[in-house]
Structure formats: C-alpha cells, structure tokens
N, CA, C, O and CB atoms as a CASP TS submission, in Angstrom:
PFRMAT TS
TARGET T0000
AUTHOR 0000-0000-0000
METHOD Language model
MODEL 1
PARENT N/A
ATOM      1  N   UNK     1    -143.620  10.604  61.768  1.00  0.00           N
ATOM      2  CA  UNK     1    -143.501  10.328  60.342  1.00  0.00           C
ATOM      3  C   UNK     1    -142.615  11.382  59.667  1.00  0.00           C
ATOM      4  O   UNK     1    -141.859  11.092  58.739  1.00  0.00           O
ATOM      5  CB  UNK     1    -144.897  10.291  59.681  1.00  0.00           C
ATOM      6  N   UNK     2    -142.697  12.199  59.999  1.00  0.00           N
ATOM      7  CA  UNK     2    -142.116  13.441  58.876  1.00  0.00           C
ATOM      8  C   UNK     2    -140.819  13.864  59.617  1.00  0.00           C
ATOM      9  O   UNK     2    -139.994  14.535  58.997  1.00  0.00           O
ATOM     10  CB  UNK     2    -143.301  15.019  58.633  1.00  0.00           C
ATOM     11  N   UNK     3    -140.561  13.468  61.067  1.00  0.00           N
ATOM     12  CA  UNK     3    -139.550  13.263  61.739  1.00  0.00           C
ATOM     13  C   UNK     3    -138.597  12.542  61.016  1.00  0.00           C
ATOM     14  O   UNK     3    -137.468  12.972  60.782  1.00  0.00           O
ATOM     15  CB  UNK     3    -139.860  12.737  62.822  1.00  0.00           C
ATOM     16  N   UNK     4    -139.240  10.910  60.475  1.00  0.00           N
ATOM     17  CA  UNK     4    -138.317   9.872  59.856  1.00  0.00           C
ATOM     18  C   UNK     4    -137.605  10.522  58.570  1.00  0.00           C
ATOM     19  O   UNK     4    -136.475  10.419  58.092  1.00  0.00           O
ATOM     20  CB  UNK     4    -139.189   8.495  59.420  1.00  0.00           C
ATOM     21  N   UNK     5    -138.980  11.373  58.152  1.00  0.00           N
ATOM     22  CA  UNK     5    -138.446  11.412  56.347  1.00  0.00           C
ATOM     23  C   UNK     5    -137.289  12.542  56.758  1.00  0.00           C
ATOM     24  O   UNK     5    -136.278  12.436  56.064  1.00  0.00           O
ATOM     25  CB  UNK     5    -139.967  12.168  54.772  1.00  0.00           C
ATOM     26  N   UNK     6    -137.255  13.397  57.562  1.00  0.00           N
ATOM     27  CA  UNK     6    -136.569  14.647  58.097  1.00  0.00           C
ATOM     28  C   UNK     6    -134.948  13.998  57.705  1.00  0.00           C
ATOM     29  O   UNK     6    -134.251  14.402  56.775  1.00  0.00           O
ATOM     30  CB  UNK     6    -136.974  15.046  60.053  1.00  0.00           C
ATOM     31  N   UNK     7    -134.561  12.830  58.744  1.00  0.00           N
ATOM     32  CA  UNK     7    -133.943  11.833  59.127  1.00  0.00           C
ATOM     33  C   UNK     7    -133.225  11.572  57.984  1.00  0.00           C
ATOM     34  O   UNK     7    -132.075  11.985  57.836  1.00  0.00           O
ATOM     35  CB  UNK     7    -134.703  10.836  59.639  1.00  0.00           C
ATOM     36  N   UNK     8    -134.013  10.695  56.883  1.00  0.00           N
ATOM     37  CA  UNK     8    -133.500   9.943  55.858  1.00  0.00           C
ATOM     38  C   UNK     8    -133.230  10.978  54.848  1.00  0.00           C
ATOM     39  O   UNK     8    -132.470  10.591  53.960  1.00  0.00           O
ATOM     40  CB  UNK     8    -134.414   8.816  55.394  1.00  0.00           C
ATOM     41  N   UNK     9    -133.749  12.484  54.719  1.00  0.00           N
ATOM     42  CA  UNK     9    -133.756  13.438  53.533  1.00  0.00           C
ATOM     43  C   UNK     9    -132.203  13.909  53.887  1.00  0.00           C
ATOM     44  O   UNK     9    -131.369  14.071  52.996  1.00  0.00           O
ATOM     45  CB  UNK     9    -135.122  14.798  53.535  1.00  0.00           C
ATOM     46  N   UNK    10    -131.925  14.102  55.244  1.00  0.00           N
ATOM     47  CA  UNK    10    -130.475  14.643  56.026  1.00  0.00           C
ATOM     48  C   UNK    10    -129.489  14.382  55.598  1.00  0.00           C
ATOM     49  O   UNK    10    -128.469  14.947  55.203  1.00  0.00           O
ATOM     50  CB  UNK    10    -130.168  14.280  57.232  1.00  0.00           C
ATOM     51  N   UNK    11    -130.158  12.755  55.784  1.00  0.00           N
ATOM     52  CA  UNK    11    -128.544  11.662  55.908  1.00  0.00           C
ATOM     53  C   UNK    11    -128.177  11.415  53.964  1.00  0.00           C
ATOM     54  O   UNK    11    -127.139  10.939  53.505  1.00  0.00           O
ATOM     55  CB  UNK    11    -129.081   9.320  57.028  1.00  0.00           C
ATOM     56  N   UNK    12    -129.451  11.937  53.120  1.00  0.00           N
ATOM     57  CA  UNK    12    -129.258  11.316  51.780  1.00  0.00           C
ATOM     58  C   UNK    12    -128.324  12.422  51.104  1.00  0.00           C
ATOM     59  O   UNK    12    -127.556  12.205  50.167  1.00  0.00           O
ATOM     60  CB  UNK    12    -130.761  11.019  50.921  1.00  0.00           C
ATOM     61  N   UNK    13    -128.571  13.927  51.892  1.00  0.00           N
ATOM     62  CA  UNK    13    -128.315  15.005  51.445  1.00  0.00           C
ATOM     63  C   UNK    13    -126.679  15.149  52.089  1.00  0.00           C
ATOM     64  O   UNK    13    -125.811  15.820  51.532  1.00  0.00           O
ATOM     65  CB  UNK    13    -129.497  16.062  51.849  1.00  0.00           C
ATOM     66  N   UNK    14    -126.496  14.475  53.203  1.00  0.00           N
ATOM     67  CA  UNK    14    -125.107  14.035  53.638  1.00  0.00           C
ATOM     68  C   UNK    14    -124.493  13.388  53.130  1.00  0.00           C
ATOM     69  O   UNK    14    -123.316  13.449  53.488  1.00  0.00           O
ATOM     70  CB  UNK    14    -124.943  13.568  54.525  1.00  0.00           C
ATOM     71  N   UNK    15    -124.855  12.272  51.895  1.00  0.00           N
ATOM     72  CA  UNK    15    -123.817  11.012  51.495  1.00  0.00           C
ATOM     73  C   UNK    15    -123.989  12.012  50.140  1.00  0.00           C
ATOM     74  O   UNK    15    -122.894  12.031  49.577  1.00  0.00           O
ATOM     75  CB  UNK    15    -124.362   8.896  51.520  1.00  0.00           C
ATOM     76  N   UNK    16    -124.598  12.533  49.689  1.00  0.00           N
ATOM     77  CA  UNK    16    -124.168  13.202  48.132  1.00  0.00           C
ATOM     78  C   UNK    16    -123.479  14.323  48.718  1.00  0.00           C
ATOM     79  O   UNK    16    -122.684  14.392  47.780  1.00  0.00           O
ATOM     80  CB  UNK    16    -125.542  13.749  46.919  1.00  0.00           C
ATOM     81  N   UNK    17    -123.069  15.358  49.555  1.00  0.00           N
ATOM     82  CA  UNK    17    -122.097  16.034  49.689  1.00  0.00           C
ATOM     83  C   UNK    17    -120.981  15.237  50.287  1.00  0.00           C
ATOM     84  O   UNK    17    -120.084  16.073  50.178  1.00  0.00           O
ATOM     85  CB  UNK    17    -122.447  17.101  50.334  1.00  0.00           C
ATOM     86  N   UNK    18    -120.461  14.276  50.802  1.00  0.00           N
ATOM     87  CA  UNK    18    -119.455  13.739  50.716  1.00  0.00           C
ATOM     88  C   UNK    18    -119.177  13.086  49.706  1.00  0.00           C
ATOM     89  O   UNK    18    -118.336  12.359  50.235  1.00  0.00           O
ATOM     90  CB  UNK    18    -119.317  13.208  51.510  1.00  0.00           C
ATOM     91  N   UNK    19    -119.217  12.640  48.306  1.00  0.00           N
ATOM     92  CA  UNK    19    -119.641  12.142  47.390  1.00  0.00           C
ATOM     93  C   UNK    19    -119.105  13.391  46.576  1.00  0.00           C
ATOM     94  O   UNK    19    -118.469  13.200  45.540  1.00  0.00           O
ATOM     95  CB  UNK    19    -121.074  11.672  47.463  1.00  0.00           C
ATOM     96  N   UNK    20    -119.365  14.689  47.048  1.00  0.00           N
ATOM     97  CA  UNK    20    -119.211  15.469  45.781  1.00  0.00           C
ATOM     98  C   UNK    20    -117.000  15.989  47.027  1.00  0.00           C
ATOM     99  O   UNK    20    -115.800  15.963  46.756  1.00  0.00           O
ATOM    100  CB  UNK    20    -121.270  17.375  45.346  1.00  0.00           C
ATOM    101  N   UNK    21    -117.547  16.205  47.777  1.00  0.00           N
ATOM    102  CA  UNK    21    -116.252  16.251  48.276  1.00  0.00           C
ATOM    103  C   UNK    21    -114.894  15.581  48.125  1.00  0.00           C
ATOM    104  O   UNK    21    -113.759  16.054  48.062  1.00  0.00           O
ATOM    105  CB  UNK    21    -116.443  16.131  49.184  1.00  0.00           C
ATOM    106  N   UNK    22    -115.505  13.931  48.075  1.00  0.00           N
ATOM    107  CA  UNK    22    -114.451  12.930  47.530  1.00  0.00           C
ATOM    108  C   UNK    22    -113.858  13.637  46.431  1.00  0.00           C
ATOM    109  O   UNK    22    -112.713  14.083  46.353  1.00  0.00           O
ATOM    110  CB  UNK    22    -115.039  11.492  47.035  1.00  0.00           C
ATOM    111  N   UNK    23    -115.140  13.697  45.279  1.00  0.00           N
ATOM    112  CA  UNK    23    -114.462  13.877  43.523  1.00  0.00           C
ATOM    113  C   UNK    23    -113.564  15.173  43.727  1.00  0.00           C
ATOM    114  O   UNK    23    -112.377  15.206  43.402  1.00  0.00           O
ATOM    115  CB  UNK    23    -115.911  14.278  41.999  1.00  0.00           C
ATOM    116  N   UNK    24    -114.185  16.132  44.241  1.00  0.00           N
ATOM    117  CA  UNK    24    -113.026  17.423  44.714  1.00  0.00           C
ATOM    118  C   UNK    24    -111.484  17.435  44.655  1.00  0.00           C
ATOM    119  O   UNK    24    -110.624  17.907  43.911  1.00  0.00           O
ATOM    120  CB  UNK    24    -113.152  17.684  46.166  1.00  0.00           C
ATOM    121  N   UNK    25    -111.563  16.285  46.416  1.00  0.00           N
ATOM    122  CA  UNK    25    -110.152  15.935  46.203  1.00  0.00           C
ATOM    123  C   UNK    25    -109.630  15.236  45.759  1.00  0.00           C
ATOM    124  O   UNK    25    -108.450  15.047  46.055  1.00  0.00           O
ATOM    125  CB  UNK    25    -109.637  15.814  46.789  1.00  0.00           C
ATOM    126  N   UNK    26    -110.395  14.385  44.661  1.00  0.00           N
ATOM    127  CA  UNK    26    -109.254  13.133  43.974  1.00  0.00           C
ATOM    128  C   UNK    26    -108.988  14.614  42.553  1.00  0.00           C
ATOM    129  O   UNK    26    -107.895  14.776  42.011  1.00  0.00           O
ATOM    130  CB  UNK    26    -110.380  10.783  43.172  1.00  0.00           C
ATOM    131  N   UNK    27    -109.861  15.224  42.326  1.00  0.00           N
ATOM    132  CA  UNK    27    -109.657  16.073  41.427  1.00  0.00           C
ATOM    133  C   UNK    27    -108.580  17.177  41.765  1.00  0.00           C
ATOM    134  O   UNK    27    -108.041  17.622  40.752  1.00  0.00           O
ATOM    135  CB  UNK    27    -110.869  16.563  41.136  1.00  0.00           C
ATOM    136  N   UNK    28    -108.268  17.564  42.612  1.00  0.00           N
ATOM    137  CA  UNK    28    -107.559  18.416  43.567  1.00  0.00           C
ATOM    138  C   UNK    28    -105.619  17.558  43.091  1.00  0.00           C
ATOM    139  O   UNK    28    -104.563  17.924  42.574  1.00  0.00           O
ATOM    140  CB  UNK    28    -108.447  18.088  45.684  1.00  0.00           C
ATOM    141  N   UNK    29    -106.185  16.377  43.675  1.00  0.00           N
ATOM    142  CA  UNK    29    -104.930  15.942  43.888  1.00  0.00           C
ATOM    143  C   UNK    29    -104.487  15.748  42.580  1.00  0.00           C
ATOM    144  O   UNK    29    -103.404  16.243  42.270  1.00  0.00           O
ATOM    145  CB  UNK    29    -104.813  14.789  44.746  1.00  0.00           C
ATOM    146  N   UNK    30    -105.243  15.003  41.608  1.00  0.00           N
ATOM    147  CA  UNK    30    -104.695  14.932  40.113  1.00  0.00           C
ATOM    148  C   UNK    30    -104.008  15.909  39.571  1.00  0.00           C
ATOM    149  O   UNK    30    -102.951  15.735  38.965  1.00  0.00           O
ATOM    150  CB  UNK    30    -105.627  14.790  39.216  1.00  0.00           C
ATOM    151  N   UNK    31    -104.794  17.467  39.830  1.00  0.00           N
ATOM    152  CA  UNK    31    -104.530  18.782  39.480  1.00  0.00           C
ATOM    153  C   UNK    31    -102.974  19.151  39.990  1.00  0.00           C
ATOM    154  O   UNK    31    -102.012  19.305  39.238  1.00  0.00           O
ATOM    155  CB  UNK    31    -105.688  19.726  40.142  1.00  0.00           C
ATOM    156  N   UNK    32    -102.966  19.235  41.182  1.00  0.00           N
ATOM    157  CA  UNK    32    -101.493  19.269  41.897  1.00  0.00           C
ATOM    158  C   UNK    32    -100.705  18.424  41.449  1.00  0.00           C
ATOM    159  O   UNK    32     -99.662  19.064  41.316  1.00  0.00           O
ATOM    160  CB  UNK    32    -101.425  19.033  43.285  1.00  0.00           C
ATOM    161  N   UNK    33    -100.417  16.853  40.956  1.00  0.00           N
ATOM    162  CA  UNK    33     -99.935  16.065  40.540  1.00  0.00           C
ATOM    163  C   UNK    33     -98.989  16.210  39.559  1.00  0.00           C
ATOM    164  O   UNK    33     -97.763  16.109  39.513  1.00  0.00           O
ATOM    165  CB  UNK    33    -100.658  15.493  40.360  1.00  0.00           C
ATOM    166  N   UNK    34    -100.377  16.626  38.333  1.00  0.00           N
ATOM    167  CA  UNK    34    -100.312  17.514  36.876  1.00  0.00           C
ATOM    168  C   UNK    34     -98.966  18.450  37.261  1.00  0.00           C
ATOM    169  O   UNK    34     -97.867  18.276  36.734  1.00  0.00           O
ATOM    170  CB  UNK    34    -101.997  18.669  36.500  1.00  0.00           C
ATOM    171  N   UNK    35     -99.225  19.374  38.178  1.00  0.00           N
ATOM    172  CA  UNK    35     -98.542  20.602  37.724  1.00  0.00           C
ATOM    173  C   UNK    35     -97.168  20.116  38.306  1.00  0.00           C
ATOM    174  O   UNK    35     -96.070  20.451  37.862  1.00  0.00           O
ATOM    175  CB  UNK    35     -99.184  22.157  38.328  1.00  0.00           C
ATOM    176  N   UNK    36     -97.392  19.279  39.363  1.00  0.00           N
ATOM    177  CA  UNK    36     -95.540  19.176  40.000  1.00  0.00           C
ATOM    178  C   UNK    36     -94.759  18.406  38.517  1.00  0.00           C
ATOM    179  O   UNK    36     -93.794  18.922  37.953  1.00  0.00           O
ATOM    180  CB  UNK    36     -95.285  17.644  41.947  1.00  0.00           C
ATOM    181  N   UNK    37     -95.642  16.632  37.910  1.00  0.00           N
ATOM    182  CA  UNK    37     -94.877  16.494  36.922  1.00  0.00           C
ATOM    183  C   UNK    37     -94.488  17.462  35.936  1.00  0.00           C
ATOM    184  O   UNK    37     -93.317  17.535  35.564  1.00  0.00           O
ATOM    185  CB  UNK    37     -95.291  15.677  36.431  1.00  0.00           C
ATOM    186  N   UNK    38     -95.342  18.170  35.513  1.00  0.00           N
ATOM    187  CA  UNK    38     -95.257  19.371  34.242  1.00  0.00           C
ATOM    188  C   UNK    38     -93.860  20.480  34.735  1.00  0.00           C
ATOM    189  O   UNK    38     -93.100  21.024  33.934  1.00  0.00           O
ATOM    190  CB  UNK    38     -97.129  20.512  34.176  1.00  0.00           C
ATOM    191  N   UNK    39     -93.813  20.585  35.971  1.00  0.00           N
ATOM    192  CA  UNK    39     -92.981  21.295  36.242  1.00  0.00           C
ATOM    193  C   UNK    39     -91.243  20.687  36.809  1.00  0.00           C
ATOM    194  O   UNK    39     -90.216  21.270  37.155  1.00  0.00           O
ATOM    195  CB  UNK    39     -93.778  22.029  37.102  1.00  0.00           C
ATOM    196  N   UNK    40     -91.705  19.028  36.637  1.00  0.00           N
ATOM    197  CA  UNK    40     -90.035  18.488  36.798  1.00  0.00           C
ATOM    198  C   UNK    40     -89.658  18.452  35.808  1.00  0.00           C
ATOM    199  O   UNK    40     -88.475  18.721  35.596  1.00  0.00           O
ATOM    200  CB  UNK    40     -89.605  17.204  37.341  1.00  0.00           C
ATOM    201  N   UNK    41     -90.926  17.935  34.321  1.00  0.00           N
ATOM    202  CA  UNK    41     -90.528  17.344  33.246  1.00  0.00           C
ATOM    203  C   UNK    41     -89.878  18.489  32.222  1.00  0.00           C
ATOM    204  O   UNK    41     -89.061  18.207  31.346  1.00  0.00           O
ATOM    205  CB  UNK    41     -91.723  16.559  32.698  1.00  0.00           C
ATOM    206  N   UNK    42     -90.436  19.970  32.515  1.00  0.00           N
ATOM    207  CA  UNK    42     -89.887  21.027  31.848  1.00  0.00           C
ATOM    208  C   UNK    42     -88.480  21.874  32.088  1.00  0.00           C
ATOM    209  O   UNK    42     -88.188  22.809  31.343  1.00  0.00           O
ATOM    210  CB  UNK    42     -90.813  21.793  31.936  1.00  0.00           C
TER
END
C-alpha cells in the first residue's frame, strides 16, 4: 500500500517539475528572443 502511494506521490511530483521546467524554457526562449529583436531593432 504505501509502496503504491510512494509510486503515485513520485510520478505526481515528476509531472509538476517538468511542468515547471517547460514554463522555464518557453520563458527562457521568449527572454532571448526579446533581447536579439531589441538588439536588431536598435
């Protein structure tokens, strides 16, 4: 029993850190994006 919950607490605590990783790099990439236009357009 506490094996299972072990299991499912792992895998829940695995999909919200990939989850927070995604937003990272879409945030990452926006950021870099930002600065290359800012820096053709100037």
């Amino acid at each position: 029993m506490s094996h299972d919950t072990n299991t499912i607490d792992s895998r829940t605590h695995e999909g919200e850190l990939n989850k927070l990783g995604f937003w990272i790099f879409i945030t990452a990439e926006f950021a870099l994006f930002g600065t290359l236009f800012a820096t053709l357009l100037t």
